[in-house]
N, C-alpha and C positions, 0 to 999 in steps of 0.2 A: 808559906804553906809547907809543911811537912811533908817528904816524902815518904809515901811508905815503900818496905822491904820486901822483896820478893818473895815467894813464897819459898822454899829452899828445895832444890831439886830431890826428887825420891833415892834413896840412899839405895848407891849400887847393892849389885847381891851378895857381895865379897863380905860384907858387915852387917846383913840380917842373918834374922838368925834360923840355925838350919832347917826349924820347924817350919816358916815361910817359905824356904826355898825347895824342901823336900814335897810341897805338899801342893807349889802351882805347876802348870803344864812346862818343859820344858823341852830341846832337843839334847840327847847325849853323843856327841861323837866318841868312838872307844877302839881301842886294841885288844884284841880278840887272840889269844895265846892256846895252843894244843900242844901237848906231849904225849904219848903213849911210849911206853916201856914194850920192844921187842919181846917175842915168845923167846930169843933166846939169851935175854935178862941181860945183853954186855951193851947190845944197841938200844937209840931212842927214836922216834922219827919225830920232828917235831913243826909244828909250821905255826904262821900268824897272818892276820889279816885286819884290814881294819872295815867300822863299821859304823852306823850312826841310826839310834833307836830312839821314840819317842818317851816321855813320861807324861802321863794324860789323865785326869780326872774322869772316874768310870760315873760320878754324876754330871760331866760337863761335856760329853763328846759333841755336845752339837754346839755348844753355847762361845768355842773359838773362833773369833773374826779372821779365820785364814785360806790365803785365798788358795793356795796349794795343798793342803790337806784336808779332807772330806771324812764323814762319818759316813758308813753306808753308801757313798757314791762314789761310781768313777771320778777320780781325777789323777793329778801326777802323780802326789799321793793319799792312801786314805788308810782308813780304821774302818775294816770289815765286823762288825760281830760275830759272823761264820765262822771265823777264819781259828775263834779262841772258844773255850770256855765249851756248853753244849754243842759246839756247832752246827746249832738251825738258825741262828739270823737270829733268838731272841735276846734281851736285855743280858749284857753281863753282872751288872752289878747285882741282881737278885739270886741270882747263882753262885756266884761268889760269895754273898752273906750266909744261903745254904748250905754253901761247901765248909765256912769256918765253923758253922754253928755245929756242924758231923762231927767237927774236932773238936768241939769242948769251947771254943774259941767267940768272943762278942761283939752284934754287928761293928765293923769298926769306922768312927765318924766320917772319915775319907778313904777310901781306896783308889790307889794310882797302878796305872797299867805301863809296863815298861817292854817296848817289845818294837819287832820292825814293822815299819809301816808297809800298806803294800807298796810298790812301783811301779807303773805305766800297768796296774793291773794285777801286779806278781810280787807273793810273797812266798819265801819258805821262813818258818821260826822256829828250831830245833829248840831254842829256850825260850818262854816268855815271864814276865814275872808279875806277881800284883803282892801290892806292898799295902798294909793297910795301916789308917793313924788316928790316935784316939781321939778323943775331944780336945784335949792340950794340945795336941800337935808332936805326940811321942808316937816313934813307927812299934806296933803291938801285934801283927803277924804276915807272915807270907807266903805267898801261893807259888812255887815253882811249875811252870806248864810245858810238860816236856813232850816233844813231838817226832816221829821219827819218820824217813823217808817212804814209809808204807801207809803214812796218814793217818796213824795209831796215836793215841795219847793218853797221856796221864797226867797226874797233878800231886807234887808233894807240899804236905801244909803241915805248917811248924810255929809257935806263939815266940814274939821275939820280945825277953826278957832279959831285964840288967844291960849294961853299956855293951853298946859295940867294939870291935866286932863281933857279931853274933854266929855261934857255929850249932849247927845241928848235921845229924844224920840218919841214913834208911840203907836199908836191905835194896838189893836194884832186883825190881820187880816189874820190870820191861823191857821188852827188845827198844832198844835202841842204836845200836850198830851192829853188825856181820861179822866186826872182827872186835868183840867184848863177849864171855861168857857168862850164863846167868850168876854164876857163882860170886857176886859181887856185893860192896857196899858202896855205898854214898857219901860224902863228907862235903857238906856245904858250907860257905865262909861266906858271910857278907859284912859288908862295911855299912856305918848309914849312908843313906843317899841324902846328899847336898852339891857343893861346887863340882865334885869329884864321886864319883860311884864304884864300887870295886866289888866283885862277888871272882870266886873261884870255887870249884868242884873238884873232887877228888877221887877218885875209882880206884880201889884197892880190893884184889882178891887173894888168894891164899897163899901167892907169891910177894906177895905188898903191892907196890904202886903197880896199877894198869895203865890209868891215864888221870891228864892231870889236866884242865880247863880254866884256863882265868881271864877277866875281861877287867879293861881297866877306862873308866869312862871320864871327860870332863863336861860340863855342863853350860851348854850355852840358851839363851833366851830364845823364846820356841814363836818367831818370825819368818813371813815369808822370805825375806833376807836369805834366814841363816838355813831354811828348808831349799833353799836352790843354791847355795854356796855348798852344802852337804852333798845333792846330788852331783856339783859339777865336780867335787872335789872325790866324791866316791861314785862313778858314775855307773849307771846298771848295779847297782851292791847285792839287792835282793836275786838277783839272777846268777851274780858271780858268787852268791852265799849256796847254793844248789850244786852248780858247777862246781865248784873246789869240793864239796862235798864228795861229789863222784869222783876227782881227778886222785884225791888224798885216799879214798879208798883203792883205787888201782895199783896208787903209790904201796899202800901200806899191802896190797897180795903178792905184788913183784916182789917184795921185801920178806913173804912167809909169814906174815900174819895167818891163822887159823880165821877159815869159816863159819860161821853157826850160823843154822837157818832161821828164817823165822818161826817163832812156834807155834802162829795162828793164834786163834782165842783173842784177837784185838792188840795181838804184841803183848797179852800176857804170860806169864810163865806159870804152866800148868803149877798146882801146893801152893804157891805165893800169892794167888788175887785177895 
């Protein structure tokens, strides 16, 4: 009798190909980099931290068997609807299709959500992103979702064309920190997202660089496993993401940073909405 062959094990993720790996749920752990250029142009203050964000099918939020992450429900941790996009609780992916369609932009086959989950309840996401991919499995635009400590938000959306990395930029037409003037610009850098993720931000105003933002992720399989190895290895993140927040700003006023208030109107900047 013949023996048959086993079936052959599903080929690690290192050797499919990006469009596969870009386009299912994953966890990212990453290092989170900040710079800012002193007002008085010789110093920099500069800090890092590390972090671990999910990438999640905005048609699939309910459809993962995990037992640590929740859509809409409490647990260790979850995917709020609120938390992004209109925040009242309803669908994001319909809002998102509306928001590309404002730009000129076609619904796109998949869109993936990359952002922090909440923890024991508690999230802050100064950046979230949503990455959208055609019918091929080519990434064709993205949603930058910017949030700042007064609960203000905005969204910058951009069509990503020709090979990566992909750079685009905007006019900064939102409070977003106390010690940045509206007098600024944008400069967004991303990589494709596969094994490894990488985007950096750029803030330049009429002096050159303000601040400089980069985050550099690698890509592990999105398991109960590697969701409680991430918390023990990053423990409280979402709370110590707040925290450093406020401690880097006390840092950066001892140091003579310049204030600017907020300017109301939702954190927009009166001329610019």
């Amino acid at each position: 009798m013949t023996q048959q062959k086993a079936n052959p094990l599903p080929a690690p993720d290192s050797i499919l190909p990006t469009s596969y790996i870009s386009e299912n749920p994953a966890l990212y752990c990453a290092r989170v980099m900040h710079l800012r250029r002193m007002p008085d142009g010789t110093r920099v203050h500069r800090f890092a931290y590390r972090v671990f964000r999910v990438w999640l099918d905005l048609d699939r939020l309910e459809q993962d068997d995990l037992r640590w992450l929740s859509h809409n429900r409490a647990n260790l941790l979850s995917i709020q609807d609120r938390d992004h996009g209109p925040r009242d609780g309803s669908a994001l992916r319909p809002w998102a299709d509306e928001l590309l369609v404002q730009h000129g932009i076609a619904r796109p086959a998949r869109l993936m959500l990359y952002t922090f989950p909440r923890l024991l309840g508690y999230a802050f996401n100064p950046l979230s992103m949503y990455v959208g991919f055609d019918a091929g499995g080519a990434p064709m635009a993205v949603i930058y979702e910017v949030r700042n400590t007064d609960t203000d938000m905005s969204h910058y959306v951009f069509p990503l064309t020709g090979p990566s990395p992909w750079r685009h930029g905007a006019a900064k037409d939102f409070y977003v920190s106390p010690f940045i003037s509206p007098e600024q610009s944008y400069a967004f850098t991303l990589g494709e997202p596969g094994e490894t993720l990488a985007m950096r931000i750029r803030v330049d105003g009429e002096g050159g660089l303000t601040m400089l933002a980069t985050e550099n992720a690698n890509r592990e399989p999105l398991t109960d496993r590697a969701l409680l190895a991430a918390c023990a290895a990053m423990p409280l993140m979402t709370f110590k993401v707040i925290a450093g927040i406020y401690w880097e700003a006390v840092r950066l006023r001892l140091k003579g940073a310049k204030f600017f208030r907020h300017p109301g109107n939702a954190g927009r900047y009166p001329g610019k909405t």
